[in-house]
C-alpha positions in Angstrom: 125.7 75.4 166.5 123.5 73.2 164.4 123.4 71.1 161.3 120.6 73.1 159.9 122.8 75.0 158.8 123.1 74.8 154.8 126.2 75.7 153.2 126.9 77.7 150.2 128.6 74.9 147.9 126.0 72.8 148.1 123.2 74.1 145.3 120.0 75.5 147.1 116.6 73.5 147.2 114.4 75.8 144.9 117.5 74.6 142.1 117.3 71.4 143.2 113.6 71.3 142.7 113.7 73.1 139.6 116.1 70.5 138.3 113.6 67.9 139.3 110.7 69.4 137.6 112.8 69.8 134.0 113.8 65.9 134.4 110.2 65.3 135.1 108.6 67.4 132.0 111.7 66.4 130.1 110.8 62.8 130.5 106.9 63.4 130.0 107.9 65.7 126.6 104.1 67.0 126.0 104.7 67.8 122.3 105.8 64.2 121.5 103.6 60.9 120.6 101.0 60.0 123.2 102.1 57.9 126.5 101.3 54.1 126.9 99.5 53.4 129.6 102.9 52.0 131.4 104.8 55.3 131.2 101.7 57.2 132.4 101.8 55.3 135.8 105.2 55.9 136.0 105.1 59.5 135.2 102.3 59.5 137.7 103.8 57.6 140.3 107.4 60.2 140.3 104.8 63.2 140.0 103.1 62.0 143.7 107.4 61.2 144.9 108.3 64.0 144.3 105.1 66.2 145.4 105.9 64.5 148.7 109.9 65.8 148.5 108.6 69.3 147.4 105.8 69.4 150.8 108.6 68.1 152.9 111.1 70.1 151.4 108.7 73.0 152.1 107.7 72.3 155.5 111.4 72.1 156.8 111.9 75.5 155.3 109.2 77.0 157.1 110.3 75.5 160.1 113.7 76.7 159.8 112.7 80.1 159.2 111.0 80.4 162.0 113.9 78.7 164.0 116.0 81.9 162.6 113.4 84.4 164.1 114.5 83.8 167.1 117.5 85.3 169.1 119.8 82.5 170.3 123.0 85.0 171.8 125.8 86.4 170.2 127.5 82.9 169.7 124.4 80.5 169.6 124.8 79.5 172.8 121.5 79.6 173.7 120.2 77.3 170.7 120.5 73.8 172.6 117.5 75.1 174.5 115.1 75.1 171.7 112.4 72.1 171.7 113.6 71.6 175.4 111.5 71.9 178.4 112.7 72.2 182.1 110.2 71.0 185.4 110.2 71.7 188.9 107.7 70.2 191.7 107.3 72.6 194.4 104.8 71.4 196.9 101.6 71.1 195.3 102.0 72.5 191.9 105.0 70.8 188.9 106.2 74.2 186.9 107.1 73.4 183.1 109.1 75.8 181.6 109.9 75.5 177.6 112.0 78.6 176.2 111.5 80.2 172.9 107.8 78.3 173.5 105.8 78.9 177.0 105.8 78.1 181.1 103.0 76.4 182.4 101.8 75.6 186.3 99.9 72.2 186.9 97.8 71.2 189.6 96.6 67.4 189.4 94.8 68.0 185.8 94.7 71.7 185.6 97.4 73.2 183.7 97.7 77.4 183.6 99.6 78.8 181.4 102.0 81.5 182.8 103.4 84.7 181.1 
């Protein structure tokens, strides 16, 4: 089917995050002497890195979850067509067909969408 996929031996991302976040507060250690200025832009610089990870991380999440709202057949067979899209010309007007996302007729520079 797909590499999206994500096993069970691997651990999930919300541990993998929460691993992350005890390095980070680990390495910041709150209750200890103040930070130099140095460490502070480090500290700084891996809070923004992995900010970015977590949003990313995030994003693909959602966007696998709504992969896995749709009904692909019994044995996934229908998967291949997702984020594909299928035309046809037939004399004046090009039909665009995209599954799991919408069909559309265009005429020169008007495009109506269908169904």
């Amino acid at each position: 089917m797909s590499s999206d996929v994500v096993t069970t031996d691997s651990p999930s991302w919300l541990t993998k995050i929460q691993r992350t976040v005890r390095k980070l507060f680990k390495a910041v250690n709150f209750f200890e002497t103040p930070l130099n200025q140095t460490d502070a832009a480090r500290v700084r610089k891996e809070y923004d890195e992995l900010s970015s990870k977590l949003s990313k991380l995030q994003s693909r999440v959602s966007s696998l979850t709504q992969k896995l709202k749709h009904d692909f057949g019994p044995e996934g067979e229908f998967y291949s067509f997702y984020d594909r899209c299928f035309e046809s010309k037939q004399n004046k007007y090009t039909y665009k067909v995209c599954p799991y996302d919408q069909a559309s007729q265009e005429e020169g520079y008007s495009t109506t969408r269908l169904g």
